[in-house]
C-alpha positions in Angstrom: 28.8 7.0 -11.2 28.2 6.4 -7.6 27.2 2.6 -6.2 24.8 2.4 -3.8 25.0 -0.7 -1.1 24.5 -3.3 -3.2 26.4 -2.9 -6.1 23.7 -0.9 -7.9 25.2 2.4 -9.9 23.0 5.2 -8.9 23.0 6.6 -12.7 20.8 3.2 -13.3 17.5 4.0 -11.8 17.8 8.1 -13.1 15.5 7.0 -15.9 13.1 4.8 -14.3 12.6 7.4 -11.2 12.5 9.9 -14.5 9.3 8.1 -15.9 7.5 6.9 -12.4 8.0 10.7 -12.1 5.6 11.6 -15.3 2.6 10.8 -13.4 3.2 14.2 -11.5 3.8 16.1 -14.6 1.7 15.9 -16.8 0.7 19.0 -19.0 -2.6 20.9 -18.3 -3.2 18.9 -14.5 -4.0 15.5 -16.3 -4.0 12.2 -14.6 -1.6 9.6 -15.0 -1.6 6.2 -13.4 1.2 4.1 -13.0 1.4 0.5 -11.9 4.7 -1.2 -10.8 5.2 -4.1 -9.0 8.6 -5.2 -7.1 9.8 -8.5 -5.8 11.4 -8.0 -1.7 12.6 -10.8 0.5 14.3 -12.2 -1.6 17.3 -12.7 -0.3 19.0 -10.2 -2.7 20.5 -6.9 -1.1 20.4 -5.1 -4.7 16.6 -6.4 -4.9 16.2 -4.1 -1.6 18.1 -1.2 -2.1 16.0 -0.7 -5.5 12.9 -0.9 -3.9 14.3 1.3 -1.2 15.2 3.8 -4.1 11.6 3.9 -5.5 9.4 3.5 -2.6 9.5 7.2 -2.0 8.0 7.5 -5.5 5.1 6.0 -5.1 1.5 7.1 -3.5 0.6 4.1 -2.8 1.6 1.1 -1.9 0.1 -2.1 -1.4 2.0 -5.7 -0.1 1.0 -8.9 -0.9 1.1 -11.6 1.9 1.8 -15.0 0.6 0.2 -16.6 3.8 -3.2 -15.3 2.6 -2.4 -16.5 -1.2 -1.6 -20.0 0.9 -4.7 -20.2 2.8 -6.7 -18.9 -0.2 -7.9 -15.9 1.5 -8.6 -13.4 -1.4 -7.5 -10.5 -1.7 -4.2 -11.0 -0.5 -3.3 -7.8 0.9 -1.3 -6.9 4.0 -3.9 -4.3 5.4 -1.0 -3.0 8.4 1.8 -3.0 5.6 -0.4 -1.2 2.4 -1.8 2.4 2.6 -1.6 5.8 0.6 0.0 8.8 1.0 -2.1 11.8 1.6 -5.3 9.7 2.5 -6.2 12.7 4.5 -7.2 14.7 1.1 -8.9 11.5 -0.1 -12.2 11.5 2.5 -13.9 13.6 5.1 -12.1 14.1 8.1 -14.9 11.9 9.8 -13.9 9.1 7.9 -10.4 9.7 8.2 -10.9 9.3 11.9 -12.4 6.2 11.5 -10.0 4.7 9.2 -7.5 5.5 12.0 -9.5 3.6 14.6 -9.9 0.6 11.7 -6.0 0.5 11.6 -5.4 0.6 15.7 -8.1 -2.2 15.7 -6.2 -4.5 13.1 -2.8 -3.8 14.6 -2.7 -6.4 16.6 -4.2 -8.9 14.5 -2.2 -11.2 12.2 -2.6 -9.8 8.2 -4.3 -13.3 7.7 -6.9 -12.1 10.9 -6.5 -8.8 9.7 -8.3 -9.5 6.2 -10.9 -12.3 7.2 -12.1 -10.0 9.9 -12.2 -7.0 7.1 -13.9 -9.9 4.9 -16.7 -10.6 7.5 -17.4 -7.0 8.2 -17.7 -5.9 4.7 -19.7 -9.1 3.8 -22.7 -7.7 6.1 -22.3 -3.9 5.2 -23.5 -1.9 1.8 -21.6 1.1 1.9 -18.0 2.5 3.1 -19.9 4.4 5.4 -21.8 1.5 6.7 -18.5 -0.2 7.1 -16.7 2.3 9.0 -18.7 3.0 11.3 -19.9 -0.4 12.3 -15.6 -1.0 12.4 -15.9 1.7 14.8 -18.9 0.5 17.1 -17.6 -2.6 17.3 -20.8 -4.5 16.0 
């Protein structure tokens, strides 16, 4: 078969791309979830170009940031790097405008500023609602 950049054979990853492609096909409009993790950065150019191959596969995707884990600042996401695909279908357009403010507000910031600022926002709100729009007022 062909070989992708890094020595990876392109029939390889048919069958995996085959199953993470089940959650969309599913008889009757069930639901399936599907959780797969992948290590990056690791030096390894195969290690990239599979998760290259199968990022496109995914709705969502959300990075870890192992200078959170080291400061022991929980969760360890990487707000800037993790999202989801089609978030507009997932809220109200009103909310959807205020995630996008939320983002352009945590751009700048460093994903370990990032998540103690979202950690110190959320601590003194109830509701998503509350959260979002006291993101967006600044308070």
């Amino acid at each position: 078969g062909k070989v992708l950049s890094g020595g990876v054979d392109s029939n390889a990853l048919q069958r995996p791309k085959r199953f993470f492609g089940a959650a969309r096909n599913i008889e009757q409009g069930g639901s399936l979830t599907i959780v797969a993790t992948a290590l990056v950065d690791t030096g390894s150019r195969m290690d990239e170009v599979i998760f290259e191959e199968f990022k496109g596969t995914g709705n969502m995707e959300v990075h870890l940031d192992r200078k959170l884990a080291d400061r022991r600042v929980f969760p360890t996401i990487d707000i800037q790097k993790s999202g989801t695909r089609k978030e507009e279908m997932l809220m109200s357009k009103e909310d959807l405008s205020r995630v996008y403010v939320l983002r352009r507000v945590l751009t700048p910031l460093s994903a370990v500023e990032a998540m103690e600022l979202l950690l110190s926002k959320m601590s003194k709100t109830k509701t998503n609602a509350e959260f979002l729009s006291a993101m967006q007022n600044g308070k």
